[in-house]
C-alpha positions, 0 to 999 in steps of 0.5 A, spaced: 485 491 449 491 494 452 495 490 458 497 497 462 489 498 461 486 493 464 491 492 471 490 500 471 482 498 472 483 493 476 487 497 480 482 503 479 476 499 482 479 496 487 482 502 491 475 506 488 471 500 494 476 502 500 474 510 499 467 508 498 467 505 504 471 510 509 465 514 509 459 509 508 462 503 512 461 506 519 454 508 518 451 501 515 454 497 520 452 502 526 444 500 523 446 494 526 446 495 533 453 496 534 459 499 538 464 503 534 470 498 537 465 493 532 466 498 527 474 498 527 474 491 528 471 490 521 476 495 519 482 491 522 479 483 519 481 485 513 488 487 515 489 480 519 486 476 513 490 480 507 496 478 512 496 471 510 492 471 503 497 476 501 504 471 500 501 466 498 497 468 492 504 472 491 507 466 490 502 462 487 502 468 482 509 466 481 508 458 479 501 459 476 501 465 473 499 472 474 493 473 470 489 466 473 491 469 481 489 476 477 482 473 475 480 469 482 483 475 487 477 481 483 472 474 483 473 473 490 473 481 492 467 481 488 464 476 492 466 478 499 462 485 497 457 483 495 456 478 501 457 484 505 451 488 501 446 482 501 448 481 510 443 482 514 446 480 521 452 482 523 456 475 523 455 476 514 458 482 515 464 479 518 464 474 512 464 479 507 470 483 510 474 476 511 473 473 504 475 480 501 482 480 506 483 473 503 483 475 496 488 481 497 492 479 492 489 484 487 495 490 489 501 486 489 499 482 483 498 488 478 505 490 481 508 484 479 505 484 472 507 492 471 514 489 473 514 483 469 513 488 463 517 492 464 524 493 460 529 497 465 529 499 473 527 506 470 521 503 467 519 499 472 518 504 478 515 508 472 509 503 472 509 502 479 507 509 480 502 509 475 499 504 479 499 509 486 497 515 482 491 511 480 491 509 487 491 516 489 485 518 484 481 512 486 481 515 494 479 522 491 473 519 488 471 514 492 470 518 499 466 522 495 462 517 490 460 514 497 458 519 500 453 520 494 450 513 493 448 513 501 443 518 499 439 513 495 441 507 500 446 505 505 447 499 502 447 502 494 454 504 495 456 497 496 452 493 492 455 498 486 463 496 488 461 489 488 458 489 481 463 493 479 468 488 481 464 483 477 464 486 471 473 488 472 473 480 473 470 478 467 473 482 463 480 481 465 478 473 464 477 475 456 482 480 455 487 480 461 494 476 458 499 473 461 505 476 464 510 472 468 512 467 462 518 464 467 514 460 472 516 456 476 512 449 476 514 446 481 515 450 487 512 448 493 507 453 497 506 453 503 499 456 507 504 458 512 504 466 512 511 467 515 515 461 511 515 466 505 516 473 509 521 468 512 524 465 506 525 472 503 528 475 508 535 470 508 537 474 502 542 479 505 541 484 499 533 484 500 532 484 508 534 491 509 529 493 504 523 489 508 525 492 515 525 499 512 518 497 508 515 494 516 517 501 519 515 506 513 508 502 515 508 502 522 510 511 521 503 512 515 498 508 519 500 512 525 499 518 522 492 516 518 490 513 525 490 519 529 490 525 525 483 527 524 484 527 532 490 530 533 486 536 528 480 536 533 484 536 539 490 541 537 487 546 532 479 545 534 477 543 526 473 537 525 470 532 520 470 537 514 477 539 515 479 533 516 476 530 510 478 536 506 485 534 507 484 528 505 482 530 499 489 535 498 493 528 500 490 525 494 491 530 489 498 531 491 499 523 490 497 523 484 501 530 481 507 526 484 506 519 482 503 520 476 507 526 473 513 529 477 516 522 477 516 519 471 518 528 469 522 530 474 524 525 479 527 519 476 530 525 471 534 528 476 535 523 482 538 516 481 533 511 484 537 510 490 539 517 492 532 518 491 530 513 496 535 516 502 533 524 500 525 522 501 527 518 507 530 525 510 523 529 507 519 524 510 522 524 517 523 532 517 515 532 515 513 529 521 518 533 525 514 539 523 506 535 523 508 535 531 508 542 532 502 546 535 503 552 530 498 550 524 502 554 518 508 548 520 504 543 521 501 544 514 508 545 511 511 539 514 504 535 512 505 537 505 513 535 505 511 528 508 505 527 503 510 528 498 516 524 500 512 518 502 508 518 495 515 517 492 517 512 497 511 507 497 514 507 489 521 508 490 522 502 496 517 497 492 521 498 486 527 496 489 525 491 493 523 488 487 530 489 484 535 486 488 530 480 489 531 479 481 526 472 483 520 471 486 517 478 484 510 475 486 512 472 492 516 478 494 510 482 492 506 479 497 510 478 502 511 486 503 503 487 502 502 482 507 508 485 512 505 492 510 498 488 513 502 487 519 504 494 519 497 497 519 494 493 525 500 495 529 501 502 528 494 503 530 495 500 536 502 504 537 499 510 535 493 510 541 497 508 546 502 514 544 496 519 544 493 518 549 500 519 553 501 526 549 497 529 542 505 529 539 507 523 540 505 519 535 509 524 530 515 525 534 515 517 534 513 517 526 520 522 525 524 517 529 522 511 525 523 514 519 530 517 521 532 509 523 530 507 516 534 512 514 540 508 518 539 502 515 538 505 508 545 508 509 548 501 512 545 497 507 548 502 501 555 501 504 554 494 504 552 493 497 558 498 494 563 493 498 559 487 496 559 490 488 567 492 489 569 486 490 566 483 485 568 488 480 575 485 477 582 491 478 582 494 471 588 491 469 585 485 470 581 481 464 576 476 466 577 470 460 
């Protein structure tokens, strides 16, 4: 079976649960007796979890192997919803969210795989955004196949993604090879979340890429987080139109992630100047999503939705790149630091809209035009780095 195959499934019915759940999570957990901070905090449990599971199976991936990484993180997914499913008090619904954040390995370890097989810098950002066009068709599916499945029972949809996941793991255990065949057996792992974040972040030439990678989380997990209110307080329109436009974020996803990069983008652009001119649209974007004139506001959401799909792949991929290393530990690190992200920009987000509707975009605009100094300063840098390294061509190096 093929190896791209596998890791795409894997991907696939991984991204499948966090649509499924999106619409059939709330109403399972209310059945309990619960308030709606309740609802959000299992929503938030996995984050913190995912926090600190991500860096070290990252670097776990990177002593043992990806493929056994691979195989206990789908394993002990499919345990946490299958605890989930099974849970009759509330306390097993915790459980269940916390074991699944705790195997949050499976996205950064197919990233390290895609990249491992990978022959040049272009092939590895197109097998980077294959893994987000299949996210993106996954969050199509999911929202939908949930939303189906709670008809025949509110536990239905659950139980399915965790038997699902079952499946995934016993077919990666029989046909799943390995891809990391420079491992690094004697490495020592540290069960400190921020010792990798912090290891990592001592090379100069990775720093900027992670501080850029932080704040491009907090800017997405603000505009997620309130823009379903921002719709219902600024242009009256409700859940259906909300959902609606979720449904159009993941089809532009999976058109530029899976087709215009690989076709168009990585033809026309070099990666880095690709990363610096989607910055730009990203921050335009939320510019024009602050506004309260609707025909702008779709512009500027189809202007950010198009960059941030590109830069989720472009920023990765060079991370990656200037870390040569350690792509598991790197991986996981930036998952746990986007972790990190989705926690704090919630919080951020509510703050701002409560003081003002447009705040959270305006701030979102404001980030992202600092990733894009820190781009440009990094950029200068590196060409004054790569220049002195580069011997004056009357010069020959014996």
């Amino acid at each position: 079976m093929n190896k791209k195959f596998i890791i795409i499934a894997t991907v696939f019915v991984d991204v499948l649960g966090m649509g499924i759940i999106i619409p059939t999570l709330p109403f399972y957990v209310q059945s309990f007796g619960v308030s709606a901070f309740v609802v959000t905090l299992l929503f938030g449990v996995f984050s913190f979890f995912a926090f600190f599971s991500a860096p070290l199976l990252g670097a776990l991936s990177d002593k043992i192997g990806r493929r056994p990484v691979m195989i206990i993180s789908i394993a002990s997914s499919a345990l946490g919803w299958l605890v989930f499913a099974s849970a009759h008090t509330l306390w097993l619904l915790f459980l269940g969210r916390i074991i699944d954040g705790l195997a949050a390995g499976n996205f950064s370890t197919a990233q390290s795989f895609m990249a491992d097989i990978a022959k040049d810098e272009k092939e590895r950002t197109k097998n980077l955004g294959l893994l987000g066009a299949v996210f993106g068709v996954a969050f199509i599916i999911g929202p939908g196949v949930g939303g189906l499945l709670s008809n025949i029972s509110p536990t239905f949809p659950f139980w399915c993604v965790g038997i699902l996941a079952s499946l995934n793991a016993v077919n990666a255990f029989f046909n799943l090879p390995e891809s990391h065949h420079k491992r690094q057996k004697d490495k020592k792992i540290s069960l400190n979340p921020f010792q990798p974040i912090i290891r990592i972040t001592r090379d100069e030439k990775v720093l900027p890429g992670f501080f850029v990678w932080f704040l491009f989380g907090i800017s997405i997990a603000m505009y997620q987080a309130i823009f379903s209110l921002y719709l219902e307080k600024v242009f009256f329109l409700g859940a259906f139109a909300a959902g609606l436009f979720m449904t159009g974020v993941g089809v532009i996803m999976v058109m530029n992630q899976g087709f215009l990069l690989s076709k168009f983008w990585l033809k026309n652009f070099k990666e880095k100047d690709l990363e610096f001119f989607m910055m730009f649209l990203f921050s335009f974007g939320f510019f024009l999503m602050s506004t309260s004139f609707f025909s702008v506001f779709i512009i500027g959401m189809f202007v950010l939705v198009l960059s941030q799909s590109i830069l989720r792949v472009v920023i990765t991929s060079q991370v990656v790149g200037n870390s040569h290393e350690n792509r598991g530990e790197v991986l996981g690190a930036m998952s746990s630091v986007l972790s990190l992200s989705m926690i704090m920009g919630p919080l951020l987000a509510g703050s701002l809209f409560i003081s003002h509707p447009h705040f959270p975009f305006l701030m979102g605009g404001f980030l992202a035009l600092f990733c894009l100094v820190i781009l440009y300063h990094n950029r200068r840098k590196l060409r004054i780095f790569e220049h002195k390294l580069t011997p004056p061509n009357d010069q020959t190096i014996i």
